[in-house]
VMD Tcl script that draws the C-alpha trace (Angstrom):
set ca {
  {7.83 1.60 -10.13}
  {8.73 3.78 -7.11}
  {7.72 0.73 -4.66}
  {9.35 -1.70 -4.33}
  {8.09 -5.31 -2.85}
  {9.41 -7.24 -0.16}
  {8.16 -10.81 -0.94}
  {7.20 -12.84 2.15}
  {6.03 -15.93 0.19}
  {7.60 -17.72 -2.41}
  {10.12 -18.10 -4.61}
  {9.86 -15.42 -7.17}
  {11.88 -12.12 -8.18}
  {10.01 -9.40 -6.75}
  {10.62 -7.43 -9.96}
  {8.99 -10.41 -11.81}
  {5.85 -10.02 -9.41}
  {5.46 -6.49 -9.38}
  {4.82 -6.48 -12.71}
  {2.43 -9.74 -12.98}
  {0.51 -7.50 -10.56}
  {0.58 -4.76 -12.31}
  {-0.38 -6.40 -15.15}
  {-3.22 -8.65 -13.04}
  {-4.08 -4.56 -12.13}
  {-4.69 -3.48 -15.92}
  {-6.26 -6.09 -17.15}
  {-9.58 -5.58 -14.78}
  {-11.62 -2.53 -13.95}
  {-13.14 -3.90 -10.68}
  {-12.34 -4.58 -7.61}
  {-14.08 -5.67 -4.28}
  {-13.75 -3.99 -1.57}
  {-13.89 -5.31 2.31}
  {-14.54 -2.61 5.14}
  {-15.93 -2.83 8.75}
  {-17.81 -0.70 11.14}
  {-18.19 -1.16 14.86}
  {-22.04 -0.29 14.31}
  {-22.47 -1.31 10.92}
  {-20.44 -4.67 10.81}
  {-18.48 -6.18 7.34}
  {-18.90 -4.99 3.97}
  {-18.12 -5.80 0.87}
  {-19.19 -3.40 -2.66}
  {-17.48 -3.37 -5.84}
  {-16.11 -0.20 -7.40}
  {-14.51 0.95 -10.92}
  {-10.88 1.63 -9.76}
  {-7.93 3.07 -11.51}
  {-4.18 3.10 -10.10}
  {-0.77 4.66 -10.39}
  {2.65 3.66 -10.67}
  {2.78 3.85 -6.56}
  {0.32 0.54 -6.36}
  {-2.36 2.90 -5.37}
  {-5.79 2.11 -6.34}
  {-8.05 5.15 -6.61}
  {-11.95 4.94 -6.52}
  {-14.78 7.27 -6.62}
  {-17.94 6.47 -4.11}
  {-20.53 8.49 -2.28}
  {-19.94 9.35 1.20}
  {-23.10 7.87 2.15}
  {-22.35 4.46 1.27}
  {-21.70 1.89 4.04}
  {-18.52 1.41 2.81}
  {-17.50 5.35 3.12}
  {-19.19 5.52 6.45}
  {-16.53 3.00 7.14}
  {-13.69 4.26 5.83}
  {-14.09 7.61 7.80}
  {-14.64 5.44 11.01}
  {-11.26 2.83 10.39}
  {-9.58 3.13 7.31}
  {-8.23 -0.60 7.25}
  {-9.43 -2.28 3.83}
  {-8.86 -4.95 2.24}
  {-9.88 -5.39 -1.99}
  {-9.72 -8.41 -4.37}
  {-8.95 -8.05 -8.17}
  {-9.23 -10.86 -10.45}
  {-9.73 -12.12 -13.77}
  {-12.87 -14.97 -14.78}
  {-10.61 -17.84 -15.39}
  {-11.25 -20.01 -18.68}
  {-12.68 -22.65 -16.81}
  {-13.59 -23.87 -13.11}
  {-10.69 -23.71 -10.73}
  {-7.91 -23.49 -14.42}
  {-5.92 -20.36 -14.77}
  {-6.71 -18.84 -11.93}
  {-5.86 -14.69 -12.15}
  {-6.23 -12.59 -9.17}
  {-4.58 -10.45 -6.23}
  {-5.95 -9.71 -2.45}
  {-4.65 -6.31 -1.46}
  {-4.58 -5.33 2.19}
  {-4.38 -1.39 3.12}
  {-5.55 1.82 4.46}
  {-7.96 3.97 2.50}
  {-10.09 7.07 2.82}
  {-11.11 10.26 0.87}
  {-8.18 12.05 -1.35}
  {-7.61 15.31 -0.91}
  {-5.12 17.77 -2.01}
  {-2.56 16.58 -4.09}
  {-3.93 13.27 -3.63}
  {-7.05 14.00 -4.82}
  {-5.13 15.58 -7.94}
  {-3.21 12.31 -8.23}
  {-6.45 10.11 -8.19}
  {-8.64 12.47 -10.67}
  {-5.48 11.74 -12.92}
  {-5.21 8.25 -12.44}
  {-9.34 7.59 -12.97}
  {-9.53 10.09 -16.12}
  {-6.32 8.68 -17.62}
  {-8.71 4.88 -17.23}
  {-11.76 5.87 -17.84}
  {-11.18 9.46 -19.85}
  {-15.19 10.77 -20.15}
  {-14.84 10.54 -16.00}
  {-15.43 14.75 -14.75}
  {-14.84 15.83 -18.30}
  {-17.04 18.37 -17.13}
  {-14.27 20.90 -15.61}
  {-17.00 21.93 -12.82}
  {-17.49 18.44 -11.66}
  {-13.45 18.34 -11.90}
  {-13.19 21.09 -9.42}
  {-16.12 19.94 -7.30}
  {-14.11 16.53 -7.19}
  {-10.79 18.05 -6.43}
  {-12.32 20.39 -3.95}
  {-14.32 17.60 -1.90}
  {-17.59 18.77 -2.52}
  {-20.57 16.96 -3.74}
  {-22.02 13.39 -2.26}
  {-19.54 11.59 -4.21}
  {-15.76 11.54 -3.34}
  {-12.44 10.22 -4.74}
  {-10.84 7.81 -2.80}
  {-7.27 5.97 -2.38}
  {-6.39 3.00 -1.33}
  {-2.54 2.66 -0.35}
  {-1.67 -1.56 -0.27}
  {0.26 -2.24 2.13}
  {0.55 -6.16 1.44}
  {-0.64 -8.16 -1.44}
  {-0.96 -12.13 -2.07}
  {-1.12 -12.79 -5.73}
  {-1.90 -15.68 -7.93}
  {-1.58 -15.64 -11.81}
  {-1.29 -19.68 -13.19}
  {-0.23 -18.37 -16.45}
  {2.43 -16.49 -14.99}
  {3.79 -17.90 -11.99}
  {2.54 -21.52 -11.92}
  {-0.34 -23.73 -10.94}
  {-1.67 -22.85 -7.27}
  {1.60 -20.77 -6.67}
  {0.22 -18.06 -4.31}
  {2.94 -14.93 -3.68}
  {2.70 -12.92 -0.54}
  {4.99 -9.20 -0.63}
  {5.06 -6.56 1.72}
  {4.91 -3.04 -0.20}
  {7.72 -0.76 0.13}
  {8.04 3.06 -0.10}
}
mol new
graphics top color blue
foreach p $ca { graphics top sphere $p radius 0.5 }
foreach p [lrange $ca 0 end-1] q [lrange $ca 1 end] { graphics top cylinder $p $q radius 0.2 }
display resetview
């Protein structure tokens, strides 16, 4: 993993927690993501996501969305991942991610087209709409979201209402 994480709350090996989130990461497909506009006020949409060994999530969106408007406007974002625990308030399975995000372009862009086909592999297997992607054109985008901090919980993992907080570290 070339980040590393600084961990700001509790007691755990940052190595160990890296990895629970990592693992927390691969084991969903969704996330929900929180924006805000001066004009158009909070958000929150869910999105397919994919991410890379950086801890950067990658999704794809329309520009038009609320949420891109945005991002374009104040790229501060914050995301939740989790996991439908086995029963009410047991097991609980999830991370909040704090960041900044926005449209990928360049070698970005190449980075998140990799990390979404290598999830979900019939994603632009059209090499047109791969271009079109990687060129930012076309009313849907990739996006990138960099996390910046992270609070995680995993029950299974880490303990019963044990809630980590880490910094991320490049």
């Amino acid at each position: 993993m070339p980040y590393r994480l600084d961990v700001t709350q509790g007691d755990w090996p940052a190595d160990e927690l890296g990895k629970g989130v990592e693992g927390l990461l691969a084991d969903s497909t969704v996330l929900s993501l929180a924006t805000a506009g001066h004009e158009l006020g909070p958000h929150a949409n869910l999105a397919f996501y994919a991410f890379d060994a950086d801890l950067v999530l990658y999704f794809v969106s329309e520009r038009s969305t609320r949420h891109s408007l945005h991002l374009a406007e104040d790229a501060r974002a914050s995301a939740t991942v989790h996991l439908p625990p086995p029963a009410y308030g047991e097991q609980l399975r999830g991370i909040q991610l704090t960041g900044r995000a926005g449209e990928a372009w360049g070698k970005q862009a190449e980075a998140a087209l990799a990390a979404y086909r290598g999830r979900y592999p019939d994603f632009a297997r059209d090499s047109a709409v791969r271009e079109q992607f990687l060129a930012g054109r076309g009313a849907a985008a990739l996006y990138r979201l960099q996390v910046e901090e992270l609070t995680a919980v995993d029950e299974p993992r880490f303990g019963r209402r044990n809630y980590l907080r880490a910094r991320v570290v490049r």
